[in-house]
PDB file as gemmi writes it, atoms N, CA and C in Angstrom:
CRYST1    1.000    1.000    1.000  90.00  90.00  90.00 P 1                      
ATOM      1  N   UNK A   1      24.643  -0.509  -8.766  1.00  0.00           N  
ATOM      2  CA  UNK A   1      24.246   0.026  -7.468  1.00  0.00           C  
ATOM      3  C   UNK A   1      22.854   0.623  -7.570  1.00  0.00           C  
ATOM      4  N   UNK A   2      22.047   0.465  -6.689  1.00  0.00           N  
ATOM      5  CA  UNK A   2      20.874   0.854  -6.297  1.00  0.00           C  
ATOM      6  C   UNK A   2      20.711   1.897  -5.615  1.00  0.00           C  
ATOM      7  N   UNK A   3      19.688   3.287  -5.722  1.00  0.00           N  
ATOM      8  CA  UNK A   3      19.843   4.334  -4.843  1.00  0.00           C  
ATOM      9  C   UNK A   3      18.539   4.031  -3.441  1.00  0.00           C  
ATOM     10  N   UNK A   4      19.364   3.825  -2.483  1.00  0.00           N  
ATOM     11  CA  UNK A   4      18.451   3.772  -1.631  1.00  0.00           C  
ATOM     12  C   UNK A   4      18.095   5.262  -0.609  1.00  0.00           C  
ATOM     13  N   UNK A   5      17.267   4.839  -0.179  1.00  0.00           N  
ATOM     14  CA  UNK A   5      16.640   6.234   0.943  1.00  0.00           C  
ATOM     15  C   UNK A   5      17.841   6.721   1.997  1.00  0.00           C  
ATOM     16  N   UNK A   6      18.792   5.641   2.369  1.00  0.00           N  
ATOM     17  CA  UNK A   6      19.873   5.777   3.139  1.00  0.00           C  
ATOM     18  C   UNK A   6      21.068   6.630   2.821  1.00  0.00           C  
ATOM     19  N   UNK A   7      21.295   6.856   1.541  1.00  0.00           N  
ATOM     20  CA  UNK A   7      22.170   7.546   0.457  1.00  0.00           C  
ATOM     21  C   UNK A   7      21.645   9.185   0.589  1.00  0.00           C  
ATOM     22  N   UNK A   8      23.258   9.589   0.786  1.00  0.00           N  
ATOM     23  CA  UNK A   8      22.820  11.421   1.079  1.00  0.00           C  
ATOM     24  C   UNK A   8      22.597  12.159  -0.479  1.00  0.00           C  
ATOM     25  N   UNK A   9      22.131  12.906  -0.398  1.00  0.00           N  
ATOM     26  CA  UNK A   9      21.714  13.708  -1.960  1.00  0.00           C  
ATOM     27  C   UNK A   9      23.156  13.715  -2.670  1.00  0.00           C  
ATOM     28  N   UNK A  10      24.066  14.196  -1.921  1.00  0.00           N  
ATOM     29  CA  UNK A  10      25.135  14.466  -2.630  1.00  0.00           C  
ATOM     30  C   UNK A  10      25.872  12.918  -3.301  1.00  0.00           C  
ATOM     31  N   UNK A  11      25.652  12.072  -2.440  1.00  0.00           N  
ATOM     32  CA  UNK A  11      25.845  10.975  -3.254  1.00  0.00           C  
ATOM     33  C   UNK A  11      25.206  10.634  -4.317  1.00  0.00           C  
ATOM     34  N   UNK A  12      23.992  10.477  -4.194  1.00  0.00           N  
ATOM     35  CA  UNK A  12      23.085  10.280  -5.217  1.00  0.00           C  
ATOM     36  C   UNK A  12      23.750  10.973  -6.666  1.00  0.00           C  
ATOM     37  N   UNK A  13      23.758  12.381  -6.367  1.00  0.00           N  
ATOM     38  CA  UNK A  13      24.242  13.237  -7.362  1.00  0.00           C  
ATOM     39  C   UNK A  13      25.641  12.860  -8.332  1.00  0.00           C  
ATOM     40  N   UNK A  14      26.613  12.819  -7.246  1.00  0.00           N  
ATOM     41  CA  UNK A  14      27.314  12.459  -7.819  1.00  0.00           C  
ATOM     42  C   UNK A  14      27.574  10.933  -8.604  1.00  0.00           C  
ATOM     43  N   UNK A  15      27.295   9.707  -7.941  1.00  0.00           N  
ATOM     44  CA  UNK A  15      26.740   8.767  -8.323  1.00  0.00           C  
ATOM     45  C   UNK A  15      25.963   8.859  -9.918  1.00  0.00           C  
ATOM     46  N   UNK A  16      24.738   9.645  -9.774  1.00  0.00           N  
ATOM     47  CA  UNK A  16      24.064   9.917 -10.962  1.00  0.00           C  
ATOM     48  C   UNK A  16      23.437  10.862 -11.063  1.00  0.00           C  
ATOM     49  N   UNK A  17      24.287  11.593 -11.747  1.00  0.00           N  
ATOM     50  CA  UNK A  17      23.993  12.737 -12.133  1.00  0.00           C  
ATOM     51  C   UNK A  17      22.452  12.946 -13.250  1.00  0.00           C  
ATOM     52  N   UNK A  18      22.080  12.241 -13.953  1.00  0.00           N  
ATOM     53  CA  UNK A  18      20.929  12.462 -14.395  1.00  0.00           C  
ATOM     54  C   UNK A  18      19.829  11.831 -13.158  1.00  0.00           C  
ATOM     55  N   UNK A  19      20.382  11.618 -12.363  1.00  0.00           N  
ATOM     56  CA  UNK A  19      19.145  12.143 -10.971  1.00  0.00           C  
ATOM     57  C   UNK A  19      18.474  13.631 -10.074  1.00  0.00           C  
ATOM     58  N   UNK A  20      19.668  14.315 -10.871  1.00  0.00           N  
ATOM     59  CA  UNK A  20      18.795  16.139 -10.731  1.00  0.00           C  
ATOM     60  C   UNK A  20      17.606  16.177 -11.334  1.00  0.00           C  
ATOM     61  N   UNK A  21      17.431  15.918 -12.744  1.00  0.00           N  
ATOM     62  CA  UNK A  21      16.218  16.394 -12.914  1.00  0.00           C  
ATOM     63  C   UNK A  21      15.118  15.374 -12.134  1.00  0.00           C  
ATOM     64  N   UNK A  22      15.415  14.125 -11.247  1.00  0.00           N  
ATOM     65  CA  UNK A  22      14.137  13.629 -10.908  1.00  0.00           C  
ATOM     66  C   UNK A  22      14.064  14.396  -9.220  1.00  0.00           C  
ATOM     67  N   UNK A  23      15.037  15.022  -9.053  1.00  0.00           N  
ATOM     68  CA  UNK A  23      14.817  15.388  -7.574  1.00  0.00           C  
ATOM     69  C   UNK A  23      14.068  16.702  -7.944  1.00  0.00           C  
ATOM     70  N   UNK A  24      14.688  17.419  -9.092  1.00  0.00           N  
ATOM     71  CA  UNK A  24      14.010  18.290  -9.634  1.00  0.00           C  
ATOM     72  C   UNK A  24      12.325  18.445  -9.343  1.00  0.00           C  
ATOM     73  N   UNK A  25      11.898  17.649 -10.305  1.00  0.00           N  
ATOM     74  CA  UNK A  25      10.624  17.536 -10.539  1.00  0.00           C  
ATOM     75  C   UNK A  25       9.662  17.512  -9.257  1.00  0.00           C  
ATOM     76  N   UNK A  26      10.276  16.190  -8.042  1.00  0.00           N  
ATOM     77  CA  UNK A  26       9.955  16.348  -6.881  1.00  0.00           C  
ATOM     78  C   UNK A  26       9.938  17.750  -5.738  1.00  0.00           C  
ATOM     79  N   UNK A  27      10.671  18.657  -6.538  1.00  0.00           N  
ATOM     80  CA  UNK A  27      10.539  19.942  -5.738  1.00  0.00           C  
ATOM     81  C   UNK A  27      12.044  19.714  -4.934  1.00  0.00           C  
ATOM     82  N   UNK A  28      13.080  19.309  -4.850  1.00  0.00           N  
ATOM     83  CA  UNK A  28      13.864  19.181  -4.251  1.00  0.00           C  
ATOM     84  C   UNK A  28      14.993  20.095  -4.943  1.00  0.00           C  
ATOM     85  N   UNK A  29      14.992  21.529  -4.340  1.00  0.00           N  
ATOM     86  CA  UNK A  29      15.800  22.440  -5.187  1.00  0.00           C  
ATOM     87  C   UNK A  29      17.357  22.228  -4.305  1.00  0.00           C  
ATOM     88  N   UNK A  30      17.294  21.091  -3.881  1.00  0.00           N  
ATOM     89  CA  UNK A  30      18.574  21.601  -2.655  1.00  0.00           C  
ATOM     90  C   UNK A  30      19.937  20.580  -3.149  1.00  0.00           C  
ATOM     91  N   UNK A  31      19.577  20.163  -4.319  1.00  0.00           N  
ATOM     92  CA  UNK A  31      20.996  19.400  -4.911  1.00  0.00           C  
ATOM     93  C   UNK A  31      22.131  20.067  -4.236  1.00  0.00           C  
ATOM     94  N   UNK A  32      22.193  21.698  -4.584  1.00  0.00           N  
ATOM     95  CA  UNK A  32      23.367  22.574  -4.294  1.00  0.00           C  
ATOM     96  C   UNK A  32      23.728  22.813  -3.117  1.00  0.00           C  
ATOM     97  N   UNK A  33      22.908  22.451  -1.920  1.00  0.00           N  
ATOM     98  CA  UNK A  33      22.823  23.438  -0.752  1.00  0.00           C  
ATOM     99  C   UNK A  33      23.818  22.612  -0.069  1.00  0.00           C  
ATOM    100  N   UNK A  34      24.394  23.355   0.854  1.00  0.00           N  
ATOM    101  CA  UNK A  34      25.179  22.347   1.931  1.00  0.00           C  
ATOM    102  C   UNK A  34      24.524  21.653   2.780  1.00  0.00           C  
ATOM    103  N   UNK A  35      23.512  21.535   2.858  1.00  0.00           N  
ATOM    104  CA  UNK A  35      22.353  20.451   3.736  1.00  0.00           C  
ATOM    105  C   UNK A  35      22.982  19.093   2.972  1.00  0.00           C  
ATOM    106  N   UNK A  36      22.669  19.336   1.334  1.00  0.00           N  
ATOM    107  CA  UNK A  36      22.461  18.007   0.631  1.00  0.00           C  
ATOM    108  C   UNK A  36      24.103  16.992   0.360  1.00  0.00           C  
ATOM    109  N   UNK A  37      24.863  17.358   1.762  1.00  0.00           N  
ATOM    110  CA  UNK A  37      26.253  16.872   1.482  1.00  0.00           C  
ATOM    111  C   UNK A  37      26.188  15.677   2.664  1.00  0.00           C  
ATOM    112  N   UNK A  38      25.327  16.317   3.315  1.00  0.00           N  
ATOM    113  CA  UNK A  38      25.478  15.401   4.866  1.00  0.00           C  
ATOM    114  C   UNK A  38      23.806  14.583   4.820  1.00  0.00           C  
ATOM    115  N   UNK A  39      22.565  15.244   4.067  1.00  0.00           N  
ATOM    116  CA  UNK A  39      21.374  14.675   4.600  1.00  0.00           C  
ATOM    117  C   UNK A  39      21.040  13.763   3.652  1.00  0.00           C  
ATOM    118  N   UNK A  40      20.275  12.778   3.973  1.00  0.00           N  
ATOM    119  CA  UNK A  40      19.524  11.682   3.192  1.00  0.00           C  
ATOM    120  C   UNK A  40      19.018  11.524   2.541  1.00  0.00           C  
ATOM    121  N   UNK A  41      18.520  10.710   1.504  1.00  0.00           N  
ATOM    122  CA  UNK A  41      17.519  10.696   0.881  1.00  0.00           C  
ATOM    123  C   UNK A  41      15.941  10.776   1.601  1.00  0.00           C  
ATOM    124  N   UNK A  42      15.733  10.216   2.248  1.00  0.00           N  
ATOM    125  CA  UNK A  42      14.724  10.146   3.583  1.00  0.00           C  
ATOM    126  C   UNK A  42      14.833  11.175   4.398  1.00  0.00           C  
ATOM    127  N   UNK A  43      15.879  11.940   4.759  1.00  0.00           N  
ATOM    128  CA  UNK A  43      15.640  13.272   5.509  1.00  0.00           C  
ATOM    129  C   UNK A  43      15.030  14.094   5.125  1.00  0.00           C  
ATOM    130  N   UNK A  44      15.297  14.067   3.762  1.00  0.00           N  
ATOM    131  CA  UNK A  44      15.356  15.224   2.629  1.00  0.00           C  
ATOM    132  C   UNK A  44      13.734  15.338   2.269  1.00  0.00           C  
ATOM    133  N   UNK A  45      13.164  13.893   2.056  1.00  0.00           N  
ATOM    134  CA  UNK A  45      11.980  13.418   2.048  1.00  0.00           C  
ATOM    135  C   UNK A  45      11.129  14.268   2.817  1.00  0.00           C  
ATOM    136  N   UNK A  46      11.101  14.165   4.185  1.00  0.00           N  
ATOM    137  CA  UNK A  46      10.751  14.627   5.656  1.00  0.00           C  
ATOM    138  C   UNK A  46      10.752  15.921   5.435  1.00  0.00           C  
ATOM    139  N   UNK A  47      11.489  16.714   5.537  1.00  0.00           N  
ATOM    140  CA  UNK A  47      11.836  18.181   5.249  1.00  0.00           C  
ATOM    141  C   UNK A  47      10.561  18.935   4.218  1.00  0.00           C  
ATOM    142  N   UNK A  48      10.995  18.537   2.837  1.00  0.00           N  
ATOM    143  CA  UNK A  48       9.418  18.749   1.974  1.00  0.00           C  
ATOM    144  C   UNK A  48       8.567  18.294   1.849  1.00  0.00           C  
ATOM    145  N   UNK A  49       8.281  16.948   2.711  1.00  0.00           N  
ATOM    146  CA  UNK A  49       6.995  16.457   2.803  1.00  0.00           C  
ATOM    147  C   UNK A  49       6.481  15.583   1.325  1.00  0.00           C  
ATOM    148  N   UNK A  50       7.972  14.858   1.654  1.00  0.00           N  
ATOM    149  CA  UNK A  50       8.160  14.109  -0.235  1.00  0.00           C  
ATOM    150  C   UNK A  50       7.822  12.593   0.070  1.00  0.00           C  
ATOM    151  N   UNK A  51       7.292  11.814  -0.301  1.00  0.00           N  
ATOM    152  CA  UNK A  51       6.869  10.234  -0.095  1.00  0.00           C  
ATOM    153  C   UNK A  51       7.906  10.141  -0.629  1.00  0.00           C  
ATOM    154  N   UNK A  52       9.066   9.161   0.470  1.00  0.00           N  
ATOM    155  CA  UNK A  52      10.107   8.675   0.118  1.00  0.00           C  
ATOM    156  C   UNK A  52      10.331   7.513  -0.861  1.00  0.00           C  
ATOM    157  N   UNK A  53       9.267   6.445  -0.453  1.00  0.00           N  
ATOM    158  CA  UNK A  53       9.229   5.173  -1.556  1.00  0.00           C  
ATOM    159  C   UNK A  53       8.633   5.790  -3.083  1.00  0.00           C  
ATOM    160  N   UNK A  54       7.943   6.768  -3.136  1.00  0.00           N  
ATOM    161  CA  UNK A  54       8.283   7.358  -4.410  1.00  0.00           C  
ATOM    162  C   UNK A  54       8.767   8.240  -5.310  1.00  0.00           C  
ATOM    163  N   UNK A  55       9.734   9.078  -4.371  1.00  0.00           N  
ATOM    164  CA  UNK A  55      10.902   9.527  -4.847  1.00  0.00           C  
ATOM    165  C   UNK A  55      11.954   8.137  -5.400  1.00  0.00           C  
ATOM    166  N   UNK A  56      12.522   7.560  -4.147  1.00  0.00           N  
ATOM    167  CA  UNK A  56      13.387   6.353  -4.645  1.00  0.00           C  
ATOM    168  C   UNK A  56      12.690   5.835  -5.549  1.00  0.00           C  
ATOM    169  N   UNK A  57      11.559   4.927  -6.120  1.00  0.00           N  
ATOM    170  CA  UNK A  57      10.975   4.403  -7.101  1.00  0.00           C  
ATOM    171  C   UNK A  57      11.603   5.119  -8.362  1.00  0.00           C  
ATOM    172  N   UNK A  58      11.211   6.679  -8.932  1.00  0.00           N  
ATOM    173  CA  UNK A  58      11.437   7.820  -9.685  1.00  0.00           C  
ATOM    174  C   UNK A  58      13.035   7.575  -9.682  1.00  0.00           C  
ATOM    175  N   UNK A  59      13.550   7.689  -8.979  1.00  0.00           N  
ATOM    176  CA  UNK A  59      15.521   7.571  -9.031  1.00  0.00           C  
ATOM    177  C   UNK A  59      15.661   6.555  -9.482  1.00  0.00           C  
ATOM    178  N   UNK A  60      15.321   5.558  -9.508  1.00  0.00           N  
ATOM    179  CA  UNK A  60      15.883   3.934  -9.469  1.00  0.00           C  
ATOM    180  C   UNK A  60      15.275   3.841 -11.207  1.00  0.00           C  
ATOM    181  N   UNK A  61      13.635   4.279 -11.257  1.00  0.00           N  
ATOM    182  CA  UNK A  61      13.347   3.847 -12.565  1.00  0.00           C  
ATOM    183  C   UNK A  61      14.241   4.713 -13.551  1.00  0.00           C  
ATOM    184  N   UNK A  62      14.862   6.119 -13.276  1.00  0.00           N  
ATOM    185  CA  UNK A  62      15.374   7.001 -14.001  1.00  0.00           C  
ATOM    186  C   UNK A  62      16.899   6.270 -14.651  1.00  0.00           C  
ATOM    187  N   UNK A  63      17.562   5.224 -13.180  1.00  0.00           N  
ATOM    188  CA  UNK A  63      19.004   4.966 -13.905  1.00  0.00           C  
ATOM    189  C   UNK A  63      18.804   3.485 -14.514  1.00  0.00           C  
ATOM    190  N   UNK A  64      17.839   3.169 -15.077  1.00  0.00           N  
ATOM    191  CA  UNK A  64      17.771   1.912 -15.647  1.00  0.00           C  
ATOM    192  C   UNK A  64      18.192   1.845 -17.272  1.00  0.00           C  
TER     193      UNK A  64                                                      
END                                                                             
């Protein structure tokens, strides 16, 4: 499986868990928050002002 922009954080997370530290790095402290159960990868994007195609790039190269 592939993590796309459509996929809520909490999936991601759980899915793959060594994807904290790349949301990490991006400034995305909200793994924990109850936002990140319901919002997107792309919402989430929007919110901190994160370039989504290279966040996903960073996730995708991380679970290879």
């Amino acid at each position: 499986m592939k993590i796309l922009k459509e996929m809520t954080i909490s999936e991601v997370v759980r899915n793959y868990p060594e994807s904290v530290e790349v949301l990490f790095s991006f400034g995305m402290g909200c793994v924990g928050c109850p936002s990140a159960q319901a919002e997107t990868i792309e919402e989430a994007c929007q919110v901190h002002g994160i370039e989504v195609e290279k966040l996903i790039k960073a996730l995708n190269d991380n679970i290879k």
